[in-house]
Z-matrix of the N, CA and C atoms (Angstrom, degrees):
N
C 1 1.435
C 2 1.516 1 108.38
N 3 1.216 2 118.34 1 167.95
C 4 1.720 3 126.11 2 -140.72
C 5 1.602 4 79.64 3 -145.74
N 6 1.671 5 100.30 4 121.17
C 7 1.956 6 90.71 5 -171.73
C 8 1.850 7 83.86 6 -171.37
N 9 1.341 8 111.06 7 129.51
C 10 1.342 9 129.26 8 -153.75
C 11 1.572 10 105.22 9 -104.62
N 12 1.270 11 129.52 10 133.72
C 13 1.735 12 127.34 11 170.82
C 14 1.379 13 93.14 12 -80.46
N 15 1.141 14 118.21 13 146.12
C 16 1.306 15 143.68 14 -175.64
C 17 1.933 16 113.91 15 -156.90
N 18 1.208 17 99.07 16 125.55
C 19 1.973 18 98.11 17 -177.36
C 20 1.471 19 106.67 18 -113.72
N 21 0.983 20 77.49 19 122.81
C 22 1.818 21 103.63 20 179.88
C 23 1.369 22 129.58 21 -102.03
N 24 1.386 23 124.21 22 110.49
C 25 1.439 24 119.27 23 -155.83
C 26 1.531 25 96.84 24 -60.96
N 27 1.518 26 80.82 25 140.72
C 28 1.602 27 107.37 26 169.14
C 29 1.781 28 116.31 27 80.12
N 30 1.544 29 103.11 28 -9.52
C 31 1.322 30 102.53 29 -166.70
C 32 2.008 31 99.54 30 -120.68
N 33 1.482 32 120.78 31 -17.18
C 34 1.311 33 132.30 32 173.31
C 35 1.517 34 87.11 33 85.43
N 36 1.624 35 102.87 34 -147.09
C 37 1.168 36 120.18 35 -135.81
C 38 1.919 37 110.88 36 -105.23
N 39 0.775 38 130.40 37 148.96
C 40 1.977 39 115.79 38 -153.96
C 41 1.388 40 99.58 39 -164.64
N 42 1.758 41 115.69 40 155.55
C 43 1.200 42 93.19 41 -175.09
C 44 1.794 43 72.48 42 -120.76
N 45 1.634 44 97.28 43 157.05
C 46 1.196 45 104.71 44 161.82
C 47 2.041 46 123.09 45 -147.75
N 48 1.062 47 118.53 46 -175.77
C 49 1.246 48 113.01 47 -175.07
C 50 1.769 49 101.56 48 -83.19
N 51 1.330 50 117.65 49 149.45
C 52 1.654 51 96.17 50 -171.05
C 53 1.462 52 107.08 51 -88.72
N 54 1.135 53 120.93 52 164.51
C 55 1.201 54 122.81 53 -160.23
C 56 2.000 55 111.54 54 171.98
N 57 1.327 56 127.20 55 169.96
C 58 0.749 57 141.80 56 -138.94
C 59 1.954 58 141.34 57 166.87
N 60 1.263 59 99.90 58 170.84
C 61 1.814 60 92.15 59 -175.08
C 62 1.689 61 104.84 60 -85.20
N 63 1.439 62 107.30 61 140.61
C 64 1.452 63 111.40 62 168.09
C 65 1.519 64 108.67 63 -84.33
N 66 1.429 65 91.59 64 126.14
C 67 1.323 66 106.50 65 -172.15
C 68 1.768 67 112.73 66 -55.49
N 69 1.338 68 126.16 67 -167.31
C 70 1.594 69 122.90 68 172.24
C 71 1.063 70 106.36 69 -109.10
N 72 1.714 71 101.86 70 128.87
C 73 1.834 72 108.49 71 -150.54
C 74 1.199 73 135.77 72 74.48
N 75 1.793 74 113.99 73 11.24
C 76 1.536 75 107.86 74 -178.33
C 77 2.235 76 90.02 75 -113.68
N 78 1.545 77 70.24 76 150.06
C 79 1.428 78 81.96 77 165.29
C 80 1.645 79 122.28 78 -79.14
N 81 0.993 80 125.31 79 157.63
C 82 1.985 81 137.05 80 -169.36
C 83 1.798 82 87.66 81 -65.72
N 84 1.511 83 112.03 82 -29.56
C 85 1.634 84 92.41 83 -171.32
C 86 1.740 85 104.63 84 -94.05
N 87 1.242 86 104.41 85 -39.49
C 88 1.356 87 96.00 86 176.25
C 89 1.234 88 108.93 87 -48.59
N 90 1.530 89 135.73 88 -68.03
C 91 1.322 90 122.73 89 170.95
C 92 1.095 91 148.96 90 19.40
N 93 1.971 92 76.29 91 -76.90
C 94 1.350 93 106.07 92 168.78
C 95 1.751 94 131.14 93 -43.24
N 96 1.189 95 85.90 94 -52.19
C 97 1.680 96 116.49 95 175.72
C 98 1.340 97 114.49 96 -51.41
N 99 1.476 98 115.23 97 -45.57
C 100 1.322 99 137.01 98 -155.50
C 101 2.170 100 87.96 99 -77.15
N 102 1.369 101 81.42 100 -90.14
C 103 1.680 102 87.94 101 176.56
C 104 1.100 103 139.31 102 -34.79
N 105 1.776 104 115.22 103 -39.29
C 106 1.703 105 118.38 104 161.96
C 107 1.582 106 109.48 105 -49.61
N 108 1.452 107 115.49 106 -22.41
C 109 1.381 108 102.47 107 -143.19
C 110 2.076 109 85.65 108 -113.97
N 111 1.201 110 109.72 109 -6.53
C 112 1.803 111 114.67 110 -172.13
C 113 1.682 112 81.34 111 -79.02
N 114 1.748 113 100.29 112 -57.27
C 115 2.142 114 97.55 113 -126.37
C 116 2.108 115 77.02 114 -97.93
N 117 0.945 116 139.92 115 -16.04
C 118 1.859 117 130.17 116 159.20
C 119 0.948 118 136.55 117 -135.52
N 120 1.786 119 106.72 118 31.88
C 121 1.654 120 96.85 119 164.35
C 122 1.375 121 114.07 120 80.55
N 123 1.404 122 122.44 121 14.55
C 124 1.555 123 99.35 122 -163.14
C 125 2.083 124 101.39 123 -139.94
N 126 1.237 125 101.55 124 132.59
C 127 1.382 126 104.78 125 -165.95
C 128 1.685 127 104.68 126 -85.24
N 129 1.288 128 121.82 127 115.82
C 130 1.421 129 119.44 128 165.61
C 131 1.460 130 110.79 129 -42.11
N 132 1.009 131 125.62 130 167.86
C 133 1.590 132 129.72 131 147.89
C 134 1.658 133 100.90 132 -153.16
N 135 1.339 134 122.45 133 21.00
C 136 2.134 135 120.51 134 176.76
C 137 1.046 136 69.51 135 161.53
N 138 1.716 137 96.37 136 130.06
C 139 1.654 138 138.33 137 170.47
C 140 1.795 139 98.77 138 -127.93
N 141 0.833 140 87.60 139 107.01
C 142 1.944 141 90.74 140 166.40
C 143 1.372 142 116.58 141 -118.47
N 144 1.753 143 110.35 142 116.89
C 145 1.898 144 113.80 143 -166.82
C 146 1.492 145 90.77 144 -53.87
N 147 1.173 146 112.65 145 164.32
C 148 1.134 147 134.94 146 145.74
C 149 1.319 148 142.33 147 -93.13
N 150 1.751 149 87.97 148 -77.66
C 151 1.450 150 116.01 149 168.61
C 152 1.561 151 118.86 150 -127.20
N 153 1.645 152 118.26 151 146.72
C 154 1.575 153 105.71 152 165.24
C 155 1.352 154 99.25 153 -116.51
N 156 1.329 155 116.65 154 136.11
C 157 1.770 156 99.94 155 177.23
C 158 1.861 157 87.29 156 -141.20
N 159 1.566 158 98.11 157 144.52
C 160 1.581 159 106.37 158 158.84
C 161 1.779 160 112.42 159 -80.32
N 162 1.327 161 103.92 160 164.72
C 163 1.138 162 121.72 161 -156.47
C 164 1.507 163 118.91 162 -96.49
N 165 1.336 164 103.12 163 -23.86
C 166 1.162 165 120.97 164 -164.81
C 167 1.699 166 111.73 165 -174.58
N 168 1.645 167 119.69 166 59.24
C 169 1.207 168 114.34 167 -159.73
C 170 1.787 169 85.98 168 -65.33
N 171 2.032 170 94.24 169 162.71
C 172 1.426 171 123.56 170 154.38
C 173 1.901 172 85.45 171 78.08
N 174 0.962 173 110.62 172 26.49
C 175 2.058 174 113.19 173 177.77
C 176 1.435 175 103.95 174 -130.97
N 177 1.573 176 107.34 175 -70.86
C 178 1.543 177 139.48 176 155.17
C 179 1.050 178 135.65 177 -90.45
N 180 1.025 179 115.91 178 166.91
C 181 1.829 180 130.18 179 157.08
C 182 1.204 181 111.00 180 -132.71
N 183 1.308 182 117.30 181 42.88
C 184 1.934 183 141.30 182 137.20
C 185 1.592 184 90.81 183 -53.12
N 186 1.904 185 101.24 184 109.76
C 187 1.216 186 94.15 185 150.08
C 188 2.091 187 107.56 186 -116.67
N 189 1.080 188 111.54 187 165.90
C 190 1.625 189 109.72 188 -151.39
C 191 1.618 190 82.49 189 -133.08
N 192 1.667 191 127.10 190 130.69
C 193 1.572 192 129.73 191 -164.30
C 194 1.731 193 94.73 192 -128.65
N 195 1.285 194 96.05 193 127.02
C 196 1.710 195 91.77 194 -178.55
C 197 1.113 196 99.41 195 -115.38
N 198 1.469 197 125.72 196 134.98
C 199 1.811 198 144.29 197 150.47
C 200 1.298 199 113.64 198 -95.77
N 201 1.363 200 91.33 199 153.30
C 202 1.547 201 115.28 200 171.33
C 203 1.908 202 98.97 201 -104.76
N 204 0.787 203 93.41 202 113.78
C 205 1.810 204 108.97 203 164.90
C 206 1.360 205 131.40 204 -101.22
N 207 1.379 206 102.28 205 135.66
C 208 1.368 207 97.26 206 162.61
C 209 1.694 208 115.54 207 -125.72
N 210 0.827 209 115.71 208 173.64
C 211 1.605 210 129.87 209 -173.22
C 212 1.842 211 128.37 210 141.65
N 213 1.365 212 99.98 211 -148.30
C 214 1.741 213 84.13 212 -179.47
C 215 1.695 214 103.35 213 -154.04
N 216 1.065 215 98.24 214 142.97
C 217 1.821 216 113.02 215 -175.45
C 218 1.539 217 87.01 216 -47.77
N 219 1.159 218 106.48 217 151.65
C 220 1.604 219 137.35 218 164.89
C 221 1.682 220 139.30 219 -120.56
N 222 1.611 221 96.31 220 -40.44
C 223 1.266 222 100.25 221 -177.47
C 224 1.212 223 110.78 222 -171.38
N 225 1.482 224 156.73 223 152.61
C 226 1.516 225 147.42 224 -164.38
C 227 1.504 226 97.11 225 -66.94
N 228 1.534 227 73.67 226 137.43
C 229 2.288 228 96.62 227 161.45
C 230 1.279 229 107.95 228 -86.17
N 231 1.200 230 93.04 229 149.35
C 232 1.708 231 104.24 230 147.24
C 233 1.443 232 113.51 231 -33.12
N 234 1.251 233 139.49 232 -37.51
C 235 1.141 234 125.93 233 149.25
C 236 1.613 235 145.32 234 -147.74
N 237 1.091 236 142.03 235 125.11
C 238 1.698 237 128.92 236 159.92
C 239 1.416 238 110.53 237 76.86
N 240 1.566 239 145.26 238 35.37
C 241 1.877 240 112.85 239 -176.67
C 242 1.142 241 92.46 240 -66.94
N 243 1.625 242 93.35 241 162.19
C 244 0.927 243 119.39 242 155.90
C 245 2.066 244 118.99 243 -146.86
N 246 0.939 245 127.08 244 119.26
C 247 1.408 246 138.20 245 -176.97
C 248 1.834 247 106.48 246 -65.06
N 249 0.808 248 119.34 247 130.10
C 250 1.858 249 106.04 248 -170.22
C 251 1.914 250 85.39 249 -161.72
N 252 1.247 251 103.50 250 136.51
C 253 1.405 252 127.98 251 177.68
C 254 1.690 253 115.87 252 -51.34
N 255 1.371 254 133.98 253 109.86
C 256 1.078 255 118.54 254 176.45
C 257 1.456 256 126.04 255 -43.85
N 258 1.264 257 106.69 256 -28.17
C 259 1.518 258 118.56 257 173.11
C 260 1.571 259 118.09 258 -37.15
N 261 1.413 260 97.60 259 -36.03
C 262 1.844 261 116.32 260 -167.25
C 263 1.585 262 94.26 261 -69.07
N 264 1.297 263 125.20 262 -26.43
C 265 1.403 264 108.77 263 -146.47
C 266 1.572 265 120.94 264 -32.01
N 267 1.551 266 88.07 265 -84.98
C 268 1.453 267 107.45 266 179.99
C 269 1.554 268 107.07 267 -38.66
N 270 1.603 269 140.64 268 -11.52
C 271 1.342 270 120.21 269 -163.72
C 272 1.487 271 93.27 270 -113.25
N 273 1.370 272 120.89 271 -4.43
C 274 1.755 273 129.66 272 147.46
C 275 0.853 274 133.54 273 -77.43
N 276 1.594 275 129.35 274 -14.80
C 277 1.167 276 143.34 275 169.20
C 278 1.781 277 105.08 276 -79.20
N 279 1.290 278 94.62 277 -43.68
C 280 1.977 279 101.54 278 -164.60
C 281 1.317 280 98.75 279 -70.93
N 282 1.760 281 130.05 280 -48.15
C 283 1.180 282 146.15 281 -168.22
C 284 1.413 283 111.64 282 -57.74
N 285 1.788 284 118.87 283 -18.36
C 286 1.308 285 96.01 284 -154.43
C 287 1.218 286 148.97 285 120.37
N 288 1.398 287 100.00 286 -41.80
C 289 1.589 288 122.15 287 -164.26
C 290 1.837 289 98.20 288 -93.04
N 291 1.251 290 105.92 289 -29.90
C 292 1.572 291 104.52 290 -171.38
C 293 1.539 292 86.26 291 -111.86
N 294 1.625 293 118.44 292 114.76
C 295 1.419 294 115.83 293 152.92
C 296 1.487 295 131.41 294 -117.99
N 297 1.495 296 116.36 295 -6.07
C 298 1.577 297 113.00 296 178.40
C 299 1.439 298 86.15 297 -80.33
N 300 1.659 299 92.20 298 154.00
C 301 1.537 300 135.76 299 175.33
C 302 1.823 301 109.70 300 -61.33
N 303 0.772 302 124.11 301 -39.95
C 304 1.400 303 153.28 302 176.66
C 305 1.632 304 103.46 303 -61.43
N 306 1.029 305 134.25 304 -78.52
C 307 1.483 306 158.09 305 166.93
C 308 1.645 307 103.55 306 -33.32
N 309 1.568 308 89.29 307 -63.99
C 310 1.737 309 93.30 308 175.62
C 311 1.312 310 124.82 309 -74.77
N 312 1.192 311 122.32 310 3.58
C 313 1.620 312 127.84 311 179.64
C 314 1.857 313 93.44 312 -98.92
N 315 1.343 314 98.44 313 -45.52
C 316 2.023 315 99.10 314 -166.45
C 317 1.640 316 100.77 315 -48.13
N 318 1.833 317 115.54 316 -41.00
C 319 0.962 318 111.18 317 -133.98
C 320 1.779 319 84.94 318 -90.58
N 321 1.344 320 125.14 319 -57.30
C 322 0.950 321 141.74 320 177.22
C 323 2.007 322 99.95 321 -26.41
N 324 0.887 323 104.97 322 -62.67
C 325 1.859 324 111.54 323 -172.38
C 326 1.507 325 98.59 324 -73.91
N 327 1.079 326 128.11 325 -45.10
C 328 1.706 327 101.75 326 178.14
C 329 1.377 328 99.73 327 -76.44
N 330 1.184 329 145.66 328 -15.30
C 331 1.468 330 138.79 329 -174.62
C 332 1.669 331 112.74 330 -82.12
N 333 1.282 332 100.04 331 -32.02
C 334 1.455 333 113.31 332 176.35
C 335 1.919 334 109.47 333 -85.48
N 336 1.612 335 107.00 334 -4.37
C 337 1.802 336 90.39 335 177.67
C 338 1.419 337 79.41 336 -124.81
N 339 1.515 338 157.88 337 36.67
C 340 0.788 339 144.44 338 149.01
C 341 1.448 340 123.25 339 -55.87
């Protein structure tokens, strides 16, 4: 799995899946495309949804669209890849290192249909 360090004030340093706001007028997959390829360098070529989950129902109507990608790094992101074994999930989630809600749901569901 393909999952980016990113530092977040007040919260340090985290790895997460890359991701981002859909622009006005972009589609959830273009996005997709767009952002893998801003925040790690890495060119989609097959996005398959996964999941859509809100973020915070009865607060927002943030809805947040997760893909499974495939393709191949190209050139530095905006920040940090790093490639790490799905196997790890759950011991990135427990450790710390993975704390958005978002990140921990992607990883958790492809780890669980693996």
């Amino acid at each position: 799995m393909l999952l980016v360090q990113v530092a977040r004030a007040g919260q340090g340093a985290a790895l997460e899946v890359p991701g981002g706001v859909i622009e006005h007028g972009e589609s959830p997959e273009a996005a997709c495309f767009r952002e893998a390829r801003e925040e790690a360098g890495f060119l989609v070529t097959h996005a398959e949804p996964l999941l859509t989950l809100t973020t915070s129902a009865g607060i927002t109507n943030e809805l947040v669209h997760i893909f499974h990608c495939k393709g191949n790094l190209v050139e530095c992101g905006e920040y940090e890849s790093r490639w790490l074994p799905l196997a790890d999930a759950r011991a990135l989630i427990r450790s710390g290192r993975v704390v958005t809600s978002t990140t921990a749901a992607a990883l958790l569901f492809l780890a669980g249909s693996a």
